[in-house]
C-alpha positions as CSV (number, residue, x, y, z in Angstrom):
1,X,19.8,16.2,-0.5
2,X,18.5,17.7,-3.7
3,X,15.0,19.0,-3.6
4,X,12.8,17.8,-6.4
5,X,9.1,19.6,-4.9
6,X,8.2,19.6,-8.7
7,X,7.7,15.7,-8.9
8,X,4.5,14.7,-9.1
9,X,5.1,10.6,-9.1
10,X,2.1,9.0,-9.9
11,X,0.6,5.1,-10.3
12,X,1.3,3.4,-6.9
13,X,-1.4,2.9,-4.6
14,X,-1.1,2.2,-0.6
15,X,-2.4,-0.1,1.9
16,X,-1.5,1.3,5.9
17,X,-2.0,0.5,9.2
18,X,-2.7,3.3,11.7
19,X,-1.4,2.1,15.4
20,X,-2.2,3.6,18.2
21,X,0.2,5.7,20.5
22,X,-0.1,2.8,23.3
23,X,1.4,0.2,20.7
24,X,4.7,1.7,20.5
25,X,6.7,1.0,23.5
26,X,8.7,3.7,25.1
27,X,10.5,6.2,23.9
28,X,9.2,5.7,20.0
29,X,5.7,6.6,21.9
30,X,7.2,9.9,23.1
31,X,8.8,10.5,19.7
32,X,5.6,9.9,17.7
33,X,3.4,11.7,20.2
34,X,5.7,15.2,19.7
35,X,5.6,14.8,16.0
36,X,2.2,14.3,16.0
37,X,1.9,17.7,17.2
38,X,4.4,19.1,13.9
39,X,2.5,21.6,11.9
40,X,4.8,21.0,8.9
41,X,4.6,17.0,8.8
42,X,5.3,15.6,5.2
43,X,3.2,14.4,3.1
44,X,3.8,10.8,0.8
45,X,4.2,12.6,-2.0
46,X,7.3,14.1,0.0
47,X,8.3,10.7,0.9
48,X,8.3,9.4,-3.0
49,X,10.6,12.5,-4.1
50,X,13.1,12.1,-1.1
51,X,13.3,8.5,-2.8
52,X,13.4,9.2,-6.4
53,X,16.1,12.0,-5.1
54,X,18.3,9.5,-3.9
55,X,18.6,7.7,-7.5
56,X,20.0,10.7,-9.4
57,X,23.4,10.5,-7.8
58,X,26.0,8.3,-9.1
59,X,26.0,5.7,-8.0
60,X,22.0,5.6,-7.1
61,X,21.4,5.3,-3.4
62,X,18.9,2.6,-3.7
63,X,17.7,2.5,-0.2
64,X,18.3,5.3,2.4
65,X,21.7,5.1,4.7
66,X,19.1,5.9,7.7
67,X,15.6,5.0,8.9
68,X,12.9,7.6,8.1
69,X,11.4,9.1,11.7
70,X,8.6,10.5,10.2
71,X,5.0,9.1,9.7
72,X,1.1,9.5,8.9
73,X,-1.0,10.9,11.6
74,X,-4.6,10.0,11.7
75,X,-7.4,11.2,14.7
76,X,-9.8,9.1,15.0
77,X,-12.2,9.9,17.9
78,X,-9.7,11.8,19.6
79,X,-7.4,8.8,19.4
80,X,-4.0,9.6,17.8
81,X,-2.7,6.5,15.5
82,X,0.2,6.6,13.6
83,X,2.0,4.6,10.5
84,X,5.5,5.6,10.5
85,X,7.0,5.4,7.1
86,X,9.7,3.1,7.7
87,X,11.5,3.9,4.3
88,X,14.6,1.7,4.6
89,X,12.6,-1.3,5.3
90,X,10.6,-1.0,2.6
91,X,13.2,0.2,0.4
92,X,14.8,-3.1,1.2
93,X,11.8,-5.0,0.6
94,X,11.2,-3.6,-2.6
95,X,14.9,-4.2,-3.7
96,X,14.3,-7.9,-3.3
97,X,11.1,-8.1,-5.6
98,X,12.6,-5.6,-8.5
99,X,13.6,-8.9,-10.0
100,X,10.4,-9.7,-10.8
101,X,9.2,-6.6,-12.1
102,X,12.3,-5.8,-14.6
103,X,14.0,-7.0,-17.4
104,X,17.7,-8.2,-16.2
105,X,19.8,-5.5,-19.0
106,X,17.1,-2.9,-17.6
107,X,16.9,-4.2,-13.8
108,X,21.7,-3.7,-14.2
109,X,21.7,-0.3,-16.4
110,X,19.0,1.4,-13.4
111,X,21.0,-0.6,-10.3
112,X,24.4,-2.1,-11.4
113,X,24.2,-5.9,-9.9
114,X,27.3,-4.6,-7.3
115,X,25.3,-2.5,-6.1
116,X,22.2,-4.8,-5.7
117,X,24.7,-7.5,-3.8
118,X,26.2,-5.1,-1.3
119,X,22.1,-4.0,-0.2
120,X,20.9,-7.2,-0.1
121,X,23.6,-7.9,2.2
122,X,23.3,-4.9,4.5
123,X,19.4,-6.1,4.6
124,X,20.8,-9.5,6.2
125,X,22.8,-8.3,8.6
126,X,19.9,-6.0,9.6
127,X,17.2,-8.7,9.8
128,X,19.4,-11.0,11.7
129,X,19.5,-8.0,14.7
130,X,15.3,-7.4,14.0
131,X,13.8,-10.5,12.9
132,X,10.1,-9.5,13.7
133,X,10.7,-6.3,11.6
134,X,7.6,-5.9,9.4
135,X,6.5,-2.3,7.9
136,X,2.9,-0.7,8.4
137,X,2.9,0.1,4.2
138,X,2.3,-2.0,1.6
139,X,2.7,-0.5,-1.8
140,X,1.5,-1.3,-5.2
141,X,2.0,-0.2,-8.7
142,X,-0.3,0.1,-11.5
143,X,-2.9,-1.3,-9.5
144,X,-5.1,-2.0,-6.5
145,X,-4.6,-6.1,-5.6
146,X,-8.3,-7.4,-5.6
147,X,-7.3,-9.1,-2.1
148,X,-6.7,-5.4,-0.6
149,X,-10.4,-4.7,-1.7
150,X,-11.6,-7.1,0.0
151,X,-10.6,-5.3,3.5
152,X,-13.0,-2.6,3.2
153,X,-16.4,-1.9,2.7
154,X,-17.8,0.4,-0.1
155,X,-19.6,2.5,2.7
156,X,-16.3,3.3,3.9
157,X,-15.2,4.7,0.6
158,X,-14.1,8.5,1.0
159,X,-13.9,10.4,-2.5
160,X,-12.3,13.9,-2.8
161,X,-12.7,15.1,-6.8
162,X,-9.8,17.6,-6.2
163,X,-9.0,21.3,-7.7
164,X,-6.1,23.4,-9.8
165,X,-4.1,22.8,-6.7
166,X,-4.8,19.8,-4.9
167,X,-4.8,15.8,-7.2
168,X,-8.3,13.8,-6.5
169,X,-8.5,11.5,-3.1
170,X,-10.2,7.7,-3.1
171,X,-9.6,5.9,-0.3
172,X,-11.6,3.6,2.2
173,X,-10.9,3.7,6.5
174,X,-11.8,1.1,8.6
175,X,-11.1,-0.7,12.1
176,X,-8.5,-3.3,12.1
177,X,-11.4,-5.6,13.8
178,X,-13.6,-5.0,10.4
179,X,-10.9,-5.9,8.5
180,X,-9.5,-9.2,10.0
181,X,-13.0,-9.7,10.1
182,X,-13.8,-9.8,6.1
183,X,-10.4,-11.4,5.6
184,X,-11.6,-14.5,7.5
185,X,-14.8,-14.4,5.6
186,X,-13.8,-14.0,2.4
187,X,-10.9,-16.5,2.7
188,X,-14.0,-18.8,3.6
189,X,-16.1,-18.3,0.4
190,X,-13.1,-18.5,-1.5
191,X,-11.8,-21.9,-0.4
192,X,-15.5,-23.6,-0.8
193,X,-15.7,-22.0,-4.1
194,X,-12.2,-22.6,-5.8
195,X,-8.8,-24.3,-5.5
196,X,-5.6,-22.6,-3.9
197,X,-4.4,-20.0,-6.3
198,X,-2.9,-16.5,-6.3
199,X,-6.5,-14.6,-5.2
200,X,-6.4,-17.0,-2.1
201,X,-2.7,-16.8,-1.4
202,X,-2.5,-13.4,-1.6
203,X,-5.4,-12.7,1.2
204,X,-3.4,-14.9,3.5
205,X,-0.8,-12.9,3.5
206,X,-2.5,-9.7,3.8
207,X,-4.4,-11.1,6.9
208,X,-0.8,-12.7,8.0
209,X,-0.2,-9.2,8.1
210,X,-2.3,-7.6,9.7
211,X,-2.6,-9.8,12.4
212,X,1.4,-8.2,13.2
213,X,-0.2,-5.2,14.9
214,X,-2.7,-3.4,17.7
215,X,-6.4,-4.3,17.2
216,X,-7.8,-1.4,17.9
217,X,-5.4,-0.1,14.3
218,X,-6.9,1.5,11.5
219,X,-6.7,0.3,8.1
220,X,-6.4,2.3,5.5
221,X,-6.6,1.7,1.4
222,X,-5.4,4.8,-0.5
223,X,-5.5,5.0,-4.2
224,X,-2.5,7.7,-4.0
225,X,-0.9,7.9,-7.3
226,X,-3.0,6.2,-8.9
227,X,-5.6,9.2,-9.0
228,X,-3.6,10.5,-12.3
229,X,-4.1,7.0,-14.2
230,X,-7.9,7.1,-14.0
231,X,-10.4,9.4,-15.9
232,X,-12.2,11.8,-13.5
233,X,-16.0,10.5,-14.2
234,X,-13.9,6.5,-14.0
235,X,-12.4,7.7,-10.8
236,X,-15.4,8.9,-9.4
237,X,-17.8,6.0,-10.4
238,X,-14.8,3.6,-9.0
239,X,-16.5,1.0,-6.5
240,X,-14.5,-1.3,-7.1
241,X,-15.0,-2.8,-3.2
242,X,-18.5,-3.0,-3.5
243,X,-17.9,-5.3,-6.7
244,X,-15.2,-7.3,-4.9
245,X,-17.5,-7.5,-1.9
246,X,-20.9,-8.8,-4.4
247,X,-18.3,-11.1,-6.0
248,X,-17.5,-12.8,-2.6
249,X,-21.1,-13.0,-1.3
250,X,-22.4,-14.1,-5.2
251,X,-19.6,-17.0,-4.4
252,X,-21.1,-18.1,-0.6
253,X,-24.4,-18.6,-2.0
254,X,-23.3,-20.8,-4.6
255,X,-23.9,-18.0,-7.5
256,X,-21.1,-18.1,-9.7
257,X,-22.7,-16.2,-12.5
258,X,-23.4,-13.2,-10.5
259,X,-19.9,-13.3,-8.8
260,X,-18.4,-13.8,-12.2
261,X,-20.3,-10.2,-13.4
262,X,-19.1,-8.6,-10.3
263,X,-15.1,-9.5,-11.9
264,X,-16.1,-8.7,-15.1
265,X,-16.9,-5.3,-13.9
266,X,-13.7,-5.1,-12.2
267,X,-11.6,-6.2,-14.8
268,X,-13.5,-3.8,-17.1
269,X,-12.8,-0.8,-15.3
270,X,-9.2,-1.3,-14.7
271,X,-8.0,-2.0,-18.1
272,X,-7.4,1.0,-18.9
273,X,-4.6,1.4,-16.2
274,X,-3.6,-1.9,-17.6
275,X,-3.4,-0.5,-20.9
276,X,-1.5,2.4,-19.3
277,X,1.2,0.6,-17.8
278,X,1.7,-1.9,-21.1
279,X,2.2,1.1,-23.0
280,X,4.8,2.4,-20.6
């Protein structure tokens, strides 16, 4: 595989579950509890260029002949938790929804449609053999969707403003039991406050989601990427959960002024990522 270590690819953000090791049933719990202990485990930025490697043969390899065994290691108070990376899956997953996100003449010139076909039926034939396959990372580009906001708390935010070497951090940590938590909650002011629409819609489906996995998981919201589409002093004044958060609770006490500030803040600070990707 070609190495492409000078690829920085920016402007997709993360949303991951961290399982722990007693989740996994035996012998992925053995497998994941060695690796954990790998001095030289990769990073996402690894797992990105391994991808965008795969499109520069001819034909493009739009989704990897094997599943990734590697993953994200997190300690939290001495308990090991892992998200494994589950590239194919994904890859898969995002096949299906490139549809929506590209022109048709662009979507055929970057995968020819023969191509597309013979995937989407290798991704059948998969499923059919692991129907309760689901993967523990959601990606999304150009933005952070409001509904993953709502999973986390602004005290919980973790900012890193970065060097020469290393890109900025902004991310948020918390127990999968805070999370389901504020999904039920603010599916609850939502519903009392508006009709069904894509806000609503899209927090069931995150909290569909994360119901798939160990309680005692770890949820965590990354920014990755999109570090490099924000300004340093926007990036570093971003609290954009606490907004999402003073939105919901402006919206159970009946305050829709206040909760309609609290979006006007958020929509404030990410048009210029909206801008971004327009001019792109």
């Amino acid at each position: 595989m070609p190495k492409v270590s000078s690829v920085i690819v920016p402007y997709a953000a993360y949303l991951r579950v961290y399982e722990p090791l007693a989740a996994f049933p035996e012998p992925e719990r053995s497998h994941w509890a060695r690796y954990a202990r790998r001095p030289d485990r990769p990073s996402y930025q690894d797992e990105l260029r391994r991808a965008l490697a795969d499109l520069v043969p001819t034909p493009p390899v739009p989704v990897p002949v094997h599943e990734s065994e590697d993953a994200f290691v997190l300690d939290m108070d001495g308990v090991l938790c892992v998200c494994p990376w589950r590239t194919r899956l994904r890859g898969w997953q995002a096949l299906s929804e490139l549809a929506e996100e590209l022109p048709p003449p662009v979507l055929d010139a970057v995968l020819p449609p023969v191509l597309r076909r013979q995937t989407a039926q290798d991704y059948e034939r998969w499923l059919a053999d692991n129907p309760d396959a689901r993967p523990w990372i959601r990606t999304a580009t150009w933005q952070v969707p409001i509904n993953w906001f709502v999973l986390v708390s602004d005290d919980e935010r973790e900012y890193a403003k970065g060097s020469a070497d290393e890109a900025p951090v902004l991310r948020y940590r918390t127990p999968m039991v805070q999370a389901r938590r504020r999904v039920a909650r603010g599916l609850r002011a939502l519903r009392e406050a508006m009709d069904e629409g894509p806000l609503i819609d899209g927090l069931v489906d995150v909290g569909r989601w994360l119901e798939e996995f160990h309680p005692r998981s770890y949820v965590e919201l990354d920014y990755g990427g999109l570090v490099h589409a924000l300004p340093a002093g926007a990036l570093e004044d971003d609290h954009s959960a606490a907004d999402v958060a003073e939105g919901i609770a402006a919206l159970r006490r009946g305050d829709g002024a206040r909760a309609g500030e609290a979006y006007g803040r958020l929509v404030e600070r990410w048009r210029s990522v909206r801008d971004l990707r327009s001019a792109n």
